[in-house]
FIKOLKE-98236 format. One line per 5 residues: number of its first residue (from 1); for each residue x, y, z of C-alpha. Coordinates in steps of 0.02 Angstrom, whole numbers, plus 50000, padded with zeros to 5 digits. Each point is the difference from the previous one (the first is absolute). Layout:
N
NUM = X,Y,Z  ...
END
This chain:
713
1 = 41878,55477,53553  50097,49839,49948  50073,49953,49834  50051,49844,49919  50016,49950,49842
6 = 49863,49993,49864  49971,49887,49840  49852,50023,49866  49988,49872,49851  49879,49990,49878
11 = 49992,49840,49922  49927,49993,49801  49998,49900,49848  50162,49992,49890  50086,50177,49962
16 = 50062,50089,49842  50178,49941,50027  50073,50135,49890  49908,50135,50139  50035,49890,50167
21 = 50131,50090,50061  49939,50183,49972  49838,49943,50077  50091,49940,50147  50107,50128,50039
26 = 49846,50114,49963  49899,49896,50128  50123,50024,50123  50058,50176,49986  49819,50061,49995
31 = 49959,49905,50175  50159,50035,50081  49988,50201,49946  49813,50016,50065  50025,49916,50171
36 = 50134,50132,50011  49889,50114,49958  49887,49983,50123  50126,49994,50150  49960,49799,49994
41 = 50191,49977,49951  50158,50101,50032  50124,50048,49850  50121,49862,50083  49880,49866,49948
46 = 50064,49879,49874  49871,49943,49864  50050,49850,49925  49896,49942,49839  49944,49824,49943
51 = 49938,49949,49829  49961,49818,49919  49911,49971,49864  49846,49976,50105  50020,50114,50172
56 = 50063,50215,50030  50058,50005,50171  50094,50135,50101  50078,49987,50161  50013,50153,50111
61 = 50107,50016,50161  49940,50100,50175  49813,50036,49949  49913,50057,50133  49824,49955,50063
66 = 49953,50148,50009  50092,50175,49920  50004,50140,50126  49903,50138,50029  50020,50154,49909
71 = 49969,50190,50059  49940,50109,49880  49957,50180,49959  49887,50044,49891  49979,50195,49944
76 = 49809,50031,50000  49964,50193,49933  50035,50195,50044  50006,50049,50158  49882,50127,49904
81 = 49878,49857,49948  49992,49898,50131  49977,50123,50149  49886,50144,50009  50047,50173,50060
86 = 49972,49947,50190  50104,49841,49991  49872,49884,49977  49993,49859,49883  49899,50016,49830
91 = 49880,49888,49941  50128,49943,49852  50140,49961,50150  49881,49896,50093  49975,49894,49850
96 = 50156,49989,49956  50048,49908,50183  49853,49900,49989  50034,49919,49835  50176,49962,50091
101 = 49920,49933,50149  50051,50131,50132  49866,50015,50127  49896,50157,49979  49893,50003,50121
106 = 50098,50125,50108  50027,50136,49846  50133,50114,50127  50099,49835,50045  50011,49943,49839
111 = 50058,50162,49925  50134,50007,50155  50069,49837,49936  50030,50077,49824  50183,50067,49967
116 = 50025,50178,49906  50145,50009,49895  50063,50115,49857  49962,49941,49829  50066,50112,49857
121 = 49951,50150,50038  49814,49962,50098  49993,49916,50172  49922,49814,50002  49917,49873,50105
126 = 50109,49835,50007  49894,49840,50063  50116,49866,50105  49945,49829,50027  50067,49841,50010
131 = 49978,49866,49823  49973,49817,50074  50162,49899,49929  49924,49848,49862  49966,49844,50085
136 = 50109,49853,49908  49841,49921,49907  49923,50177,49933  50166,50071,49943  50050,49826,49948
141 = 49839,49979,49894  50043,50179,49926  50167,49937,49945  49957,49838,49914  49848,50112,49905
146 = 50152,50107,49946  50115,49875,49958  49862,49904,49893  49966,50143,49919  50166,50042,49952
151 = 50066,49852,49927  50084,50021,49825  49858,49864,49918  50035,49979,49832  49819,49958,49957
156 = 49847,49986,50136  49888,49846,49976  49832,49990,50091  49940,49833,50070  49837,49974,50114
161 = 50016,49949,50201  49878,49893,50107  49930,50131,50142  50012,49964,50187  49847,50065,50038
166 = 49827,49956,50067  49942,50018,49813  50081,49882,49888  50056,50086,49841  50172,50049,49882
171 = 50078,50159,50009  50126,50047,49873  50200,50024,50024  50130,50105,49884  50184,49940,50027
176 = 50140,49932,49908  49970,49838,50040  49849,49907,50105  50050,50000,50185  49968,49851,50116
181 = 50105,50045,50163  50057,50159,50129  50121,49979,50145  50011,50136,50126  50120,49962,50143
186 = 50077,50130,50130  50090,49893,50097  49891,49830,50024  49846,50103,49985  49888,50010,49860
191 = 49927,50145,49944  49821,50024,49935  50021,50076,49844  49902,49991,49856  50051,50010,49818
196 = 49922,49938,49815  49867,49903,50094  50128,49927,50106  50016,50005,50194  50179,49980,50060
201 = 50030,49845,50116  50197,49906,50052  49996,49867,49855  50038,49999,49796  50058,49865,49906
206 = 50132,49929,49928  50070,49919,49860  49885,49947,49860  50079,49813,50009  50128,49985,50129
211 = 49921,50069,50164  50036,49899,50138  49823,50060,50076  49835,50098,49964  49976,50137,50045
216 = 50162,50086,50067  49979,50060,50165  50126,50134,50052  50036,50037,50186  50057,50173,49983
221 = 50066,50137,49864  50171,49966,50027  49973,49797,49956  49925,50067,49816  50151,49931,49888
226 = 50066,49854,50123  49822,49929,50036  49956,50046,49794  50164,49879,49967  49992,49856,50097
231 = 49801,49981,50009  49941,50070,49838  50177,49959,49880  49995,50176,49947  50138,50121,49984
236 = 49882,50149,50055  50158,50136,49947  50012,50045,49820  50188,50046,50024  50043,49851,50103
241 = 49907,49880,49868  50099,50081,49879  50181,49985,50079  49951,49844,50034  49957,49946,49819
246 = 50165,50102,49932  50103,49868,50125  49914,49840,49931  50020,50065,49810  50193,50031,50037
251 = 49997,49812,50082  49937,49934,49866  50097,50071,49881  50162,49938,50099  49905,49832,49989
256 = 50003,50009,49810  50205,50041,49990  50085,50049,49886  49986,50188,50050  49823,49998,49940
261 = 49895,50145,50086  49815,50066,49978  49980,50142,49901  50000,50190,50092  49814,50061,49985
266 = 49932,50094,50156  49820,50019,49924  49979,49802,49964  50075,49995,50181  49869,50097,50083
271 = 49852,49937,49884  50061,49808,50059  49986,50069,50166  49846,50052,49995  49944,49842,49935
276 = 50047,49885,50128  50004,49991,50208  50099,49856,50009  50138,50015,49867  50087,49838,49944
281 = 50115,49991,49863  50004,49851,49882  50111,49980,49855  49947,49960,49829  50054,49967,49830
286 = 49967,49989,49828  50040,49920,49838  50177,50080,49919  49916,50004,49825  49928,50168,50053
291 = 50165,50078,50044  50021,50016,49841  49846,50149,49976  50088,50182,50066  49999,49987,50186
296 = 49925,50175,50035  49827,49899,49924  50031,49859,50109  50045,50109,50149  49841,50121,49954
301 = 49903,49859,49993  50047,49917,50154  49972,50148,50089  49846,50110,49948  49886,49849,49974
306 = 50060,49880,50131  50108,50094,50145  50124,49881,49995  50210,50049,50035  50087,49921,49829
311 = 50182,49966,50055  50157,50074,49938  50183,49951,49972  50124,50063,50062  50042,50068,49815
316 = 49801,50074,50034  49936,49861,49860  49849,49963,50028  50002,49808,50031  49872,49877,50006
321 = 49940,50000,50195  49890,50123,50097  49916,50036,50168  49807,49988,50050  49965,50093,50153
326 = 49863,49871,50086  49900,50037,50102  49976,49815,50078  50149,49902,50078  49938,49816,49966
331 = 50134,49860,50067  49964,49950,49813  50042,50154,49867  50026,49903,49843  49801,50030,49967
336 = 50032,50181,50019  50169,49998,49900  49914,49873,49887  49841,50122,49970  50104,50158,49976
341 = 50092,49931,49865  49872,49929,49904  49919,50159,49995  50145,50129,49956  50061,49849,49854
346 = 49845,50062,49890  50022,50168,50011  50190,50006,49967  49948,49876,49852  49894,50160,49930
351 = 50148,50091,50015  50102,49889,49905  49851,49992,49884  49993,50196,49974  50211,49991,49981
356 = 49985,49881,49857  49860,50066,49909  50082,50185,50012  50176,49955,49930  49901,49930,49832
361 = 49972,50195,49931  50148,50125,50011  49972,50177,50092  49998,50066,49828  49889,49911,49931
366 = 49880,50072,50155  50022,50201,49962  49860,50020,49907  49879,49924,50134  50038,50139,50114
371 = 49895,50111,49874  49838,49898,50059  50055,50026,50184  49928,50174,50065  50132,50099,50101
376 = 49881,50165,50048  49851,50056,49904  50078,50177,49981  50171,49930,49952  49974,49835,49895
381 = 50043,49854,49986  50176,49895,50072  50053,49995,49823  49992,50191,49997  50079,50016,50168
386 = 50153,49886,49944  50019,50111,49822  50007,50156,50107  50126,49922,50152  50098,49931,49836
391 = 50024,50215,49960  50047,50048,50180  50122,49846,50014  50083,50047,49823  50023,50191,50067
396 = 50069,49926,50150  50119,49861,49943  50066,50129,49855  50052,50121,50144  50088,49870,50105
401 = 50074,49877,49879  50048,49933,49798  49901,49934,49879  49998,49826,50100  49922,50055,50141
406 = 49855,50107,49939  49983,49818,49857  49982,49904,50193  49879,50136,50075  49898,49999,49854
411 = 49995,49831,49994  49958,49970,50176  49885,50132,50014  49885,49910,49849  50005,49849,50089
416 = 49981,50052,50182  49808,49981,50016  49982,49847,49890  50005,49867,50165  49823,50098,50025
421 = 49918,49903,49881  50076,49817,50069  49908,49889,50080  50108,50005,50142  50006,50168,50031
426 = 49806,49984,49970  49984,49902,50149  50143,50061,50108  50021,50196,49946  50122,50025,50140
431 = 50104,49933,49897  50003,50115,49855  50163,50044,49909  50088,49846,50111  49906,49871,49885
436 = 50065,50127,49837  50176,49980,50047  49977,49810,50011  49919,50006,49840  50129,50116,49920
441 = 50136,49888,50027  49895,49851,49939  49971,50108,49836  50202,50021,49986  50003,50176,50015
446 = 50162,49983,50136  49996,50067,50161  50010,50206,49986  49837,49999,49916  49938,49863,50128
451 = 50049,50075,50157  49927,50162,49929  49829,49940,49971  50016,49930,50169  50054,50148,50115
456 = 49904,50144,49900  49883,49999,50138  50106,50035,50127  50005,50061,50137  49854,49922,50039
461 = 49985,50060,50186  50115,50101,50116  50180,49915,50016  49962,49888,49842  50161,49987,49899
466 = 50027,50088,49843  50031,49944,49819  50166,49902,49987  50037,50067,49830  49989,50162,49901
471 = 49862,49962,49861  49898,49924,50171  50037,50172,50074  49936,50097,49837  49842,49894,50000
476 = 49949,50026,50157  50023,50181,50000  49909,49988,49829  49843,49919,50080  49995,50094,50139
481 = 50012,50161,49905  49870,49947,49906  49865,49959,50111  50041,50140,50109  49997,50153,49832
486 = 49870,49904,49950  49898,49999,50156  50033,50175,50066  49963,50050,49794  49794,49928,50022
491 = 50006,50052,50178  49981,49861,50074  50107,50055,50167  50004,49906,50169  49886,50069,50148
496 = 50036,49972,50180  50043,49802,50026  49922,49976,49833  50152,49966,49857  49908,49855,49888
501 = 50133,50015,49869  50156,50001,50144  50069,50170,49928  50073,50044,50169  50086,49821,49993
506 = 50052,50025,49819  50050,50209,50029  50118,49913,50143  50068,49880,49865  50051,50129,49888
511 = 50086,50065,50133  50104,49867,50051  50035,49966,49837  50080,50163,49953  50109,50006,50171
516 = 50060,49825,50027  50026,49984,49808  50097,50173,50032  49909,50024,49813  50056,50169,49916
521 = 49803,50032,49949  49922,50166,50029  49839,49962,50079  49892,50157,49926  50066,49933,49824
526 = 49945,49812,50035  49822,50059,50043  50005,50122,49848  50061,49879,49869  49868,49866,50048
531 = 49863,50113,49985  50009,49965,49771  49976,49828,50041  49804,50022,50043  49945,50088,49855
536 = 49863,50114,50025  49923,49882,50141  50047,50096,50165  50046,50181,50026  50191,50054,50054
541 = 49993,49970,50212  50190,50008,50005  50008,50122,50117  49879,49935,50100  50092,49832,49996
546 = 50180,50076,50038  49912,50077,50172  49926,49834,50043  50168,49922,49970  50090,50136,50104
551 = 49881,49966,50134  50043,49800,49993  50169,50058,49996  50009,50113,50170  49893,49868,50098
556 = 50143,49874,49943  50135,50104,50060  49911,50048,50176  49979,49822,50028  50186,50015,49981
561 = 50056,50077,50130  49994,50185,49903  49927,50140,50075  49864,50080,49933  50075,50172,49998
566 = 50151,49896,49870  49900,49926,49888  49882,50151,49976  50148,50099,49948  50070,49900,49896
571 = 49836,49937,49916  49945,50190,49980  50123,49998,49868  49899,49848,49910  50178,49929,49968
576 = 49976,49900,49822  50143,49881,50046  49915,49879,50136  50172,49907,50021  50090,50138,50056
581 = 49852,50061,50114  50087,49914,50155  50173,50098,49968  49911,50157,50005  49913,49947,50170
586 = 50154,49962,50077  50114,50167,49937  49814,50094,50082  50052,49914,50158  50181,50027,50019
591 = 49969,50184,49952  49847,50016,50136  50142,49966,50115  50118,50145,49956  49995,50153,50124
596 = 49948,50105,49838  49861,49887,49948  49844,50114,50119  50073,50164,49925  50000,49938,49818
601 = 49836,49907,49978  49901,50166,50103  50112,50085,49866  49949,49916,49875  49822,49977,50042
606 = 50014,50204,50003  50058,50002,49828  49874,49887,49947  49863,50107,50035  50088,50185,49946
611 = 49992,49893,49819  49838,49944,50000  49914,50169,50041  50117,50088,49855  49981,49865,49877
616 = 49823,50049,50017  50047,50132,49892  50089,49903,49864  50157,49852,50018  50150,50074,50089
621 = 50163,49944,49897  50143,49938,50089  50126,50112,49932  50120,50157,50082  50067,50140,49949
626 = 50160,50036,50109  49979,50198,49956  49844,50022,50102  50042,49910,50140  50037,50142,50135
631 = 49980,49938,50176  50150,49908,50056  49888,49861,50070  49946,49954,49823  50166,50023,49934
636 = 50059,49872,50108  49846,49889,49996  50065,49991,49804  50138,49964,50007  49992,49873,50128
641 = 49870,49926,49878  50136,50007,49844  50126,49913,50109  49906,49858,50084  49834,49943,49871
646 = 50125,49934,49860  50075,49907,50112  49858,49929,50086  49911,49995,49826  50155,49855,49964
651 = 49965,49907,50151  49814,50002,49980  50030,49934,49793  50118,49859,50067  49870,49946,50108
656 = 50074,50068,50182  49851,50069,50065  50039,50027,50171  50204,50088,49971  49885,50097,49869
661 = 49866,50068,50168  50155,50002,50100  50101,50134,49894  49858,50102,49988  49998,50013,50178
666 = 50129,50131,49999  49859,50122,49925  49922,50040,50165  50115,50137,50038  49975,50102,49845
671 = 49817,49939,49995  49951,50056,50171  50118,50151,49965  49890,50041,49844  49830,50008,50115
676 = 50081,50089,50112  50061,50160,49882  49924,50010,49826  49794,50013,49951  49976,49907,49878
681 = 49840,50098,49947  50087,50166,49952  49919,50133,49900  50090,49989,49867  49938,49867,49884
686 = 50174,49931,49919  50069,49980,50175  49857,49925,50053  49982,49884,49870  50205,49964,50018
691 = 49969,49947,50203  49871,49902,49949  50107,49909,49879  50115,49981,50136  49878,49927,50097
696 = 49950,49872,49853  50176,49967,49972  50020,49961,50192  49848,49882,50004  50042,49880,49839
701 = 50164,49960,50077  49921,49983,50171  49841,49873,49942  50091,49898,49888  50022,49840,50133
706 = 49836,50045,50079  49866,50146,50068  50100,50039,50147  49857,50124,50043  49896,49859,50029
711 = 50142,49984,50139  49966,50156,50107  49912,49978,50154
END
């Protein structure tokens, strides 16, 4: 057995760039993971992937040419079943070995060669033979099925292929894209295998322009990318092609000067990548005029409908230069920079067009189109939706601020969908509630109002910033709450990876909102008090909402760094404050720590469950009466209580969570003391009833910070 080094492309017709990479690295993986498999490769084998917007490769190390041979035992049947009562094989157990090729002709031999072994609790017969290892082509041919097969293709188009046969005729094809090529190399050898109609040979080909030759004959696996590159003028690595075009956009940026650099976008950086195998970076320009129109529209533009980089300053204005990504390298590029910019100048001129035609009506003047605009069929219209955010951000602002900022919420908050009805938000909708603040400050309306209208969607996405200012904050939290009371009120909830109306994103916004605002807002009263604002069109989901945020809440705080065991006792508590949430989780910590902490939360986990089996019976008050305590043990238990809760009552009111846990650590003595000596459920009823009140007593000062039940082991 030998090994060397294998490659396998498969050459097709231009890619979905957006899904190049995945399928690449899908390609790859799948190949590499059933050689191994199979015994073909060893877990030290390196598979290295390739993707192009017209080739999946994968490169495997120290495949062999054959995987090894494997013994094997096989359990057949009973000992019961398979022989009779004089030892001698049944009918059943000579079928058996036939259909696994054992030789049956001498029935005594063949039963000699059988093992007996205990199985459970019967005796069994236990077949051993030896499993041929997979020749290189068969288990080869078995992983490129595989891999094919499990590619992530976004959509499968069929296409019809010439046959090879004696009989002329089509037969048809399902992949992502129409293949023309396979390569199958281990070492300099080419292996046979067949796939889509294709039989693999030791040539593809190369670039679409620039090749130096047709076809591109490789010498061995290991040539792949040098051969690929100097014969072909392909880059056949998708993250070599894309280092390599990151290097020539920060060149040409230092060409430029000034401190002008492209913008930061990894998505238009990998979609570029896929576009092109032989990256070459021009630089461009267009007319100043345009600078003039927001530059998130020229940006957006520049971008989503032509992939190009538009250059910064080093103030991160946009200026009036950007980058094309080529994908020819002509000694000549002013046809290619000469081409690019007459076709971005007309679109940047509809921009400018859609700029000046917006600025000639107000925002104002556009509220009462939003009541043609349908928001949801069950919840009306956007004009609707804006009257009932307008409540919500009123209740808000009149809890956090004066009579100037609930006059800026509400104004924002009427304003805030108007850029939906612009024609540049029409054509470009990613940039809804930018294009408002641009508009608001072209209306007059000064920049608190303006930056509101612009930031009341976020956070748009995880680490998005938050509102700068306060009536931004208020209207964001305002929209939010309304499309999440409002959805959760129709019950129109999300299901598995399916959240159409982003109410995980928008739960998660809340969130943030509250803590890094540090906003005193009870969260059960938010979701209470926007409930009015929908009239009778949804039903009261609150408390289905406030679980769903909870949930949002603990998946934050295990993502950071919190252990599960922390937040779920904290959390238990369905703390209304979300700012101080993070306080709590850090006192739960630095009491988990204490030497008393194990004793305590069993203790308390105890005295958890003593009151929920007698409150079965009716509430049990937290109240004593010092006359009929009568075991020492609850004497002191009592008075331990009356000497340290005040005082850790003040520490948990001034916002010391963790000194408050920490001075009630000193109740373990007189707690465990208590256990020890007194039953609680004594005959009499008013001594009873005056342990359990202990007990109550002893678990509100305990739980205030957190469960710490939820704490015991």
């Amino acid at each position: 057995m030998t090994t060397q080094n294998l490659l396998v492309e498969l050459f097709v017709e231009e890619l979905p760039p957006k899904a190049l990479q995945k399928l690449g690295d899908a390609f790859a993986t799948v190949l590499g993971d059933q050689l191994k498999a199979q015994g073909l490769a060893s877990a030290a084998s390196v598979v290295t992937p390739f993707a192009s917007p017209r080739r999946l490769a994968a490169h495997v190390t120290a495949v062999a040419d054959k995987a090894a041979d494997k013994a094997v035992q096989q359990k057949l049947m009973p000992v019961t079943v398979g022989l009779d009562k004089d030892g001698n094989a049944t009918p059943a157990l000579l079928k058996k070995l036939q259909a696994l090729g054992a030789d049956v002709s001498n029935p005594a031999a063949a039963v000699a060669a059988l093992k007996r072994a205990q199985d459970g609790k019967a005796e069994a017969l236990f077949y051993d033979s030896v499993v041929p290892g997979a020749t290189l082509q068969a288990g080869l041919q078995k992983a490129l099925d595989e891999a094919i097969a499990k590619l992530p293709i976004p959509k499968v188009m069929s296409y019809q292929l010439e046959t090879d046969c004696e009989l002329p005729g089509w037969t048809s094809v399902n992949f992502v894209r129409p293949a023309h090529g396979l390569v199958a190399l281990h070492g300099s050898t080419v292996v046979p295998v067949k796939a889509l109609g294709l039989t693999a040979g030791n040539s593809t080909t190369g670039h679409r322009f620039e090749a130096a030759v047709s076809p591109v004959v490789l010498a061995d696996a290991d040539s792949y990318a040098a051969t690929l590159q100097k014969d072909g003028a392909v880059i056949a690595s998708f993250v070599e092609r894309k280092a390599e075009i990151a290097r020539q956009l920060a060149a040409a940026a230092a060409k430029v000067g000034n401190g002008a650099r492209p913008i930061e976008d990894e998505a238009l950086l990998d979609e570029v990548t896929a576009l092109v195998e032989r990256p070459n970076v021009v630089i461009c320009q267009f007319e100043e005029q345009f600078l003039g129109v927001p530059q998130e529209c020229l940006i957006l533009t520049m971008k989503a409908n032509q992939k190009y980089f538009p250059l910064l300053d080093a103030a991160g204005k946009l200026t009036n230069k950007f980058l094309v990504v080529s994908n020819i390298s002509p000694e000549d590029t002013s046809f290619v920079t000469g081409g690019n910019e007459r076709v971005v100048r007309p679109r940047l001129a509809d921009a400018k067009f859609f700029f000046d035609q917006d600025r000639k009506k107000t925002l104002a003047s556009r509220v009462e189109g939003l009541g043609k605009v349908v928001y949801h069929n069950k919840l009306g219209t956007q004009g609707e939706r804006v009257e009932r955010v307008r409540a919500i951000a009123k209740a808000i602002a009149t809890q956090l601020g004066d009579a100037a900022l609930v006059a800026d919420a509400d104004q924002a908050a009427l304003l805030a969908k108007t850029d939906l009805v612009t024609d540049m938000v029409g054509e470009f909708p990613e940039l809804q509630g930018i294009m408002g603040g641009y508009y608001a400050l072209n209306d007059g309306l000064g920049e608190t109002v303006a930056h509101a209208i612009e930031d009341h969607y976020k956070p748009r996405f995880a680490g998005d910033t938050l509102p700068r200012n306060t009536a931004g904050v208020v209207v964001a939290l305002a929209d939010k709450l309304e499309t999440l009371v409002g959805m959760f009120g129709i019950g129109n909830l999300p299901t598995g990876d399916r959240d159409p109306f982003a109410l995980r994103r928008h739960a998660l916004g809340v969130i943030r909102m509250l803590v890094e605002k540090d906003l005193p807002l009870d969260l059960g009263a938010l979701l209470a008090g926007a409930v009015p604002a929908f009239g009778d069109k949804i039903t009261d989901a609150s408390a289905a909402l406030a679980d769903f945020i909870y949930d949002r809440l603990a998946g934050s705080l295990r993502e950071q760094g919190y252990s599960a065991q922390e937040v779920d006792a904290v959390l238990a508590l369905r703390p209304q404050r979300l700012a101080l949430v993070e306080k709590q989780l850090a006192a739960v910590r630095a009491f988990a720590a204490l030497p008393e902490s194990p004793a305590l939360a069993a203790a308390n986990k105890r005295v958890g469950n003593i009151l929920k089996k007698a409150e079965v019976e009716g509430p049990v008050d937290a109240h004593v009466n010092p006359a009929l305590l009568q075991e020492q043990a609850e004497k002191d238990l009592f008075a331990a209580l009356q000497r340290f809760v005040p005082e850790a009552n003040a520490q948990f009111d001034a916002g010391d969570y963790t000194a408050s846990l920490q001075t009630l650590a000193v109740l373990r003595a007189p707690v465990d003391a208590f256990f020890d000596d007194v039953m609680v459920n004594a005959e009499q009823l008013d001594v009873r009833m005056n342990r359990l009140g202990l007990l109550k007593m002893l678990h509100n000062a305990m739980n205030r910070v957190a469960d710490l039940s939820r704490l015991a082991v």
